[in-house]
C-alpha positions in Angstrom: -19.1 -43.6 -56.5 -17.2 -46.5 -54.7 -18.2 -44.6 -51.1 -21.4 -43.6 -52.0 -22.4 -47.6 -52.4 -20.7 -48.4 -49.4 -22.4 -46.1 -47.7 -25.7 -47.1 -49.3 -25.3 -50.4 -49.0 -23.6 -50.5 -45.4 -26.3 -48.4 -44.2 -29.1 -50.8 -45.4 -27.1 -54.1 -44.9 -26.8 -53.2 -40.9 -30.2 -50.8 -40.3 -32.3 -53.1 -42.3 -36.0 -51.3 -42.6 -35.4 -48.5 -40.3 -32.5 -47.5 -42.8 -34.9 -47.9 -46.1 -37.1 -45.8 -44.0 -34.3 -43.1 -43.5 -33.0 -43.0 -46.5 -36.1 -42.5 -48.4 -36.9 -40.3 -46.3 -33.8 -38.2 -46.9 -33.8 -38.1 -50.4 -37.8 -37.5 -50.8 -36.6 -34.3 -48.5 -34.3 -32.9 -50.9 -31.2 -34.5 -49.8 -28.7 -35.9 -52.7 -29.2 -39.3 -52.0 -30.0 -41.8 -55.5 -33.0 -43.6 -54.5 -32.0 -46.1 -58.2 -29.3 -46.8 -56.1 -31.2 -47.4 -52.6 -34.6 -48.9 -53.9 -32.6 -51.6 -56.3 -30.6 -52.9 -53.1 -33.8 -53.3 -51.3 -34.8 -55.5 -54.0 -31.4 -57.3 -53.5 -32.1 -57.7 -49.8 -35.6 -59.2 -50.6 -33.5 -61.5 -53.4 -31.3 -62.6 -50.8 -34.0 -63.6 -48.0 -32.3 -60.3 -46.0 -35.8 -58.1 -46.1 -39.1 -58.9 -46.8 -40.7 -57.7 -50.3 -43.5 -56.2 -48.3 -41.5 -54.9 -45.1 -39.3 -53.3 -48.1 -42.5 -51.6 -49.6 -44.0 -50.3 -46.9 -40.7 -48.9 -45.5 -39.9 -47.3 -49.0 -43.3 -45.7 -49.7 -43.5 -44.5 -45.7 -39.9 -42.9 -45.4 -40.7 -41.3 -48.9 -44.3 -40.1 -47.6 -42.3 -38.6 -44.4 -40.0 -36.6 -46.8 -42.9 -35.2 -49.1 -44.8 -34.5 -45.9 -41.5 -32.5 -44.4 -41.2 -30.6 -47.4 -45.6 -30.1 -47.7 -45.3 -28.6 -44.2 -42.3 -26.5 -45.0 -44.0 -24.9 -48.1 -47.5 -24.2 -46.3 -46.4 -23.4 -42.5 -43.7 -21.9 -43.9 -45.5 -19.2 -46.2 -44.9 -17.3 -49.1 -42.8 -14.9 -47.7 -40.0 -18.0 -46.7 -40.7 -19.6 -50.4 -39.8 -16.1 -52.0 -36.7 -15.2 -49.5 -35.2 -18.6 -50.2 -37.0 -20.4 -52.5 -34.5 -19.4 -55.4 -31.7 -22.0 -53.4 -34.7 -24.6 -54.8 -34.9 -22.8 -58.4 -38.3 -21.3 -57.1 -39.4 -18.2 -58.4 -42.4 -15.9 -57.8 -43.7 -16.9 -61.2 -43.6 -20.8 -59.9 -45.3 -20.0 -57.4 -48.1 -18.5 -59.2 -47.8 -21.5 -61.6 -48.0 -23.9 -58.7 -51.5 -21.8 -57.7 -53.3 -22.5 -61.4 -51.5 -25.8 -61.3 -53.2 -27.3 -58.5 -56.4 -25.7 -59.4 -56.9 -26.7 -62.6 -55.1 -30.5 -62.6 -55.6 -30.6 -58.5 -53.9 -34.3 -57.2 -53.2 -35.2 -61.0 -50.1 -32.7 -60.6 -49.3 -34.6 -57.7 -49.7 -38.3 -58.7 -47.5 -37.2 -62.3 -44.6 -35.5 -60.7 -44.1 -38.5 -58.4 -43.3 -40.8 -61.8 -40.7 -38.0 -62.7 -37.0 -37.8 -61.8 -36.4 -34.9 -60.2 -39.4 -33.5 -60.3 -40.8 -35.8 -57.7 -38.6 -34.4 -55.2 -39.7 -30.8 -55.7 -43.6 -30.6 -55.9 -44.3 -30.9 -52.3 -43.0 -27.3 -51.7 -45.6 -25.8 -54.0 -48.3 -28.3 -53.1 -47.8 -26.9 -49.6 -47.6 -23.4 -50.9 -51.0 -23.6 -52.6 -52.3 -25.1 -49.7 -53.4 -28.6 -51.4 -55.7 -30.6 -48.8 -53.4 -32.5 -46.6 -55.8 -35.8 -47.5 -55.3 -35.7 -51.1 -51.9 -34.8 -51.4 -51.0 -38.1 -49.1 -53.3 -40.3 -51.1 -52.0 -38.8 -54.9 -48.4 -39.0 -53.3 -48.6 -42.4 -52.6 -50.4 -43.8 -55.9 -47.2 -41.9 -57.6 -44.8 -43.1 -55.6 -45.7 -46.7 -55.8 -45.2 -47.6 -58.8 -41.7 -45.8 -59.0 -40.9 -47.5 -56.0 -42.4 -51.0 -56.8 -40.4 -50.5 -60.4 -37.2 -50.2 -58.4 -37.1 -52.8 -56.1 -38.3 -55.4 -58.6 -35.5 -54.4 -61.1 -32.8 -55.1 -57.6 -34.6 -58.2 -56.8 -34.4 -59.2 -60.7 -31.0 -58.9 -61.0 -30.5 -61.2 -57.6 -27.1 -63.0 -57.8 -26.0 -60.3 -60.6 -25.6 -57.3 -58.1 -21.9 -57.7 -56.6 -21.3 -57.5 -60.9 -23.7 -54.7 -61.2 -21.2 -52.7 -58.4 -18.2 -54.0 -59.3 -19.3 -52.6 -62.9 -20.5 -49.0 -61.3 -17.2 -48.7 -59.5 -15.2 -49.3 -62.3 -17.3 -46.6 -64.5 -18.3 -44.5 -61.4 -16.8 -41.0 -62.8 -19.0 -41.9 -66.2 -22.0 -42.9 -63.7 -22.0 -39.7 -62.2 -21.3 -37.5 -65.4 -24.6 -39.2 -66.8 -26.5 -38.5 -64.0 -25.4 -35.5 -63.7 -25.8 -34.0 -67.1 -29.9 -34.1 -67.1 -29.5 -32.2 -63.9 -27.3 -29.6 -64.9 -29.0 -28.7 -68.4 -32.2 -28.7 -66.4 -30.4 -26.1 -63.8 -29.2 -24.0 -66.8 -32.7 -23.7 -68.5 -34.4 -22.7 -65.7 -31.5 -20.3 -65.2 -32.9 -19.0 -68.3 -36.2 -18.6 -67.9 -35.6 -16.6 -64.1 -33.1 -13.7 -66.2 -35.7 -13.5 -69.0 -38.7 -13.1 -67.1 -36.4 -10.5 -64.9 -35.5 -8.5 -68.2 -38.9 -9.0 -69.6 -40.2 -7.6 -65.9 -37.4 -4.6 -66.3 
């Protein structure tokens, strides 16, 4: 935990926006990088005279749109044959697929704008929104109406804190095995259920 906010926090401290940008970018993509980590340091920079709020927005949102656009491209260009050769590394089945199709034509950008106020999940529907070919225009639009207020959410908790944040790390060090345990858990029952739900709809298919 100790590296991982170095790292964080170095990487920000020195690149300023460009490294918001990146980072975002990264972890809209897929990469494990904690964005509640990333986006509440912004707000510490803004706190701290080091970014400006609105520089710090736009560089959030923007490096998240380029990650959601990365993986968009990957599920439409890339096709259905790549989703169902490899999409199971992303917990992506055949039946998702499918799912994603009636998704997106019965809720359309709704499914878009929903998932983006969702942990997790907000880093996984671009893949099918590309899939089921969702108009280019309103998946940009609906991605950024979720992500705003996630990321506006974050930053304003970082900046709130202010002064408190060397405590906040201090404290996140100290309990970093806990930290990660806790964020951990969600993901791993998540993992196991949809586990699950892949062997019984391969038994039920069988």
């Amino acid at each position: 935990m100790q590296s991982v906010l170095a790292t964080l926090v170095s990487s920000l401290t020195t690149l300023g926006y460009a490294g918001l940008f990146t980072l975002m970018g990264l972890e809209s993509a897929g990469a494990p990088i904690p964005a509640e980590i990333v986006l509440p340091f912004a707000g510490y920079l803004v706190f701290s005279h080091q970014m400006g709020f609105l520089g710090a927005m736009i560089a959030a949102n923007l490096g998240g749109l380029a990650g959601f656009l990365l993986q968009y491209a990957l599920g439409r260009y890339g096709g259905r044959p790549l989703l169902r050769r490899f999409g199971h590394y992303l917990l992506i089945s055949p039946k998702h697929l499918e799912e994603a199709d009636r998704w997106f034509g019965r809720y359309g950008g709704k499914a878009v704008f929903l998932a983006r106020l969702l942990p997790i999940v907000r880093g996984l529907i671009s893949l099918p929104a590309g899939a089921a070919r969702m108009p280019l225009g309103p998946f940009v639009l609906w991605s950024l109406a979720g992500a705003f207020p996630w990321t506006l959410g974050l930053i304003l908790a970082g900046w709130g804190l202010g002064a408190l944040w060397p405590a906040v790390t201090k404290w996140a060090h100290a309990a970093g095995l806990y930290l990660l345990l806790a964020a951990a858990l969600p993901v791993a029952i998540w993992v196991v259920r949809r586990r699950r739900s892949r062997m019984a709809d391969g038994r039920r298919a069988s």
